[in-house]
N, C-alpha and C positions, 0 to 999 in steps of 0.2 A: 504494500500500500504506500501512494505518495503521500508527500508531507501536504501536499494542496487533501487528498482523502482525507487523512488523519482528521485537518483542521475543520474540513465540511461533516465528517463525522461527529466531531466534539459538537457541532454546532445544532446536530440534529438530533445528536443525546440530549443536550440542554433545552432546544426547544422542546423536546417531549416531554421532560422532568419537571420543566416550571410550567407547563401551560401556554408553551408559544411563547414567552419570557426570555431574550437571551440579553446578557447584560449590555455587549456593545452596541445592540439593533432596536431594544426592545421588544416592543408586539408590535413590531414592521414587516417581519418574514413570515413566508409560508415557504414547506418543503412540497416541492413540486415533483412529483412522481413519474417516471418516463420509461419507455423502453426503448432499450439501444437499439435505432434505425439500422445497422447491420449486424450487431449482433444478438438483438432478443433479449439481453441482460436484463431485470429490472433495475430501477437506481432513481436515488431521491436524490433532490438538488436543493439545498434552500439557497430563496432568492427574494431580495426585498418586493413585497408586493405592496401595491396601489388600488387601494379600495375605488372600485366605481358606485355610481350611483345606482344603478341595476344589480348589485349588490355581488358583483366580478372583481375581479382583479388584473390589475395591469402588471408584468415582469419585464423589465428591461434585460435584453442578452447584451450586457454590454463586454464581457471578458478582460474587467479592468481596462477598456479601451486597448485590449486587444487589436492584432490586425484580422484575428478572425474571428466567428462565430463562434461560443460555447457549444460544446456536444450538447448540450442541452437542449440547445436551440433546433438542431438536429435531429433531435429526437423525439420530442415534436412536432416540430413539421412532420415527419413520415407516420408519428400515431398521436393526431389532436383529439381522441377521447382518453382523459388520464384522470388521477381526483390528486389531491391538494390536500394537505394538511394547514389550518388556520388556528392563527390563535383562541377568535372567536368562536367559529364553527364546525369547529374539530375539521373530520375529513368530507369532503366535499365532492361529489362528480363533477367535472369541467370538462366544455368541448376549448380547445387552443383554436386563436385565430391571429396570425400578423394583422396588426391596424395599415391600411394604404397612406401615402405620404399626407392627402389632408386629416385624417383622424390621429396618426401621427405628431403631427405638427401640433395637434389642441393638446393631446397629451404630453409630446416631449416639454412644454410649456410649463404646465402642473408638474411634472415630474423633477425639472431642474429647479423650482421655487421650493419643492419641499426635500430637495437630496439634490445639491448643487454638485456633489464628486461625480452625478453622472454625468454633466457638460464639458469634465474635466475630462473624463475617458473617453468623448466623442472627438475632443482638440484633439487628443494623443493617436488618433485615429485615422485612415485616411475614408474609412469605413462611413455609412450611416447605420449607427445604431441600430436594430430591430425591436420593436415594441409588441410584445402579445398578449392578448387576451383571455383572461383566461374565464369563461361564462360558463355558469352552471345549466347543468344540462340534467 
């Protein structure tokens, strides 16, 4: 296991043990649940989520402003029926959807006013960020 697993491990131990709780995030993440797009693997990701008003969630793949996409991202795309762990409301069924550049654009807006390091990892970028949705289904 790498030290990047290790630390998404600890993080998804502690979310489960406090209640979605984790000290440096708060009750900002959900661990997102996927299956590996070529190898079938299960595997959870926690990733800060963005509560919408329909009662969803927004996840930026941002990969620390990576030059590429998180396998995450990957692996939903290839299977957007997944569930989600919340702080709120435990675990949840969610269909995954990319936002297109104008639903995008309203969100990346809210996104950088309430979590400015993701505008920082778009600059470091030559990339556009991808924004998904994550709606219960």
């Amino acid at each position: 296991m790498s030290a990047h697993d290790d630390w998404n491990q600890s993080i998804i131990d502690t979310f489960r043990a406090n209640g979605g709780e984790v000290p440096q995030f708060g009750r900002h993440l959900v661990l997102v649940h996927h299956t590996g797009a070529r190898t079938g693997a299960q595997r959870v990701s926690p990733v800060m989520g963005f509560p919408t008003d329909d009662g969803g969630w927004l996840i930026v793949a941002s990969k620390g402003g990576s030059p590429q996409n998180p396998a995450w991202y990957h692996n939903l795309r290839a299977h957007p029926k997944t569930v989600v762990e919340t702080p709120d409301d435990g675990t949840v069924d969610v269909i995954v959807s990319e936002l297109d550049r104008d639903e995008r654009a309203v969100a990346w807006s809210r996104i950088t006013a309430q979590a400015p390091g993701f505008g920082d990892y778009e600059r470091r970028t030559a990339r556009t960020i991808p924004v998904l949705k994550l709606s219960r289904s």
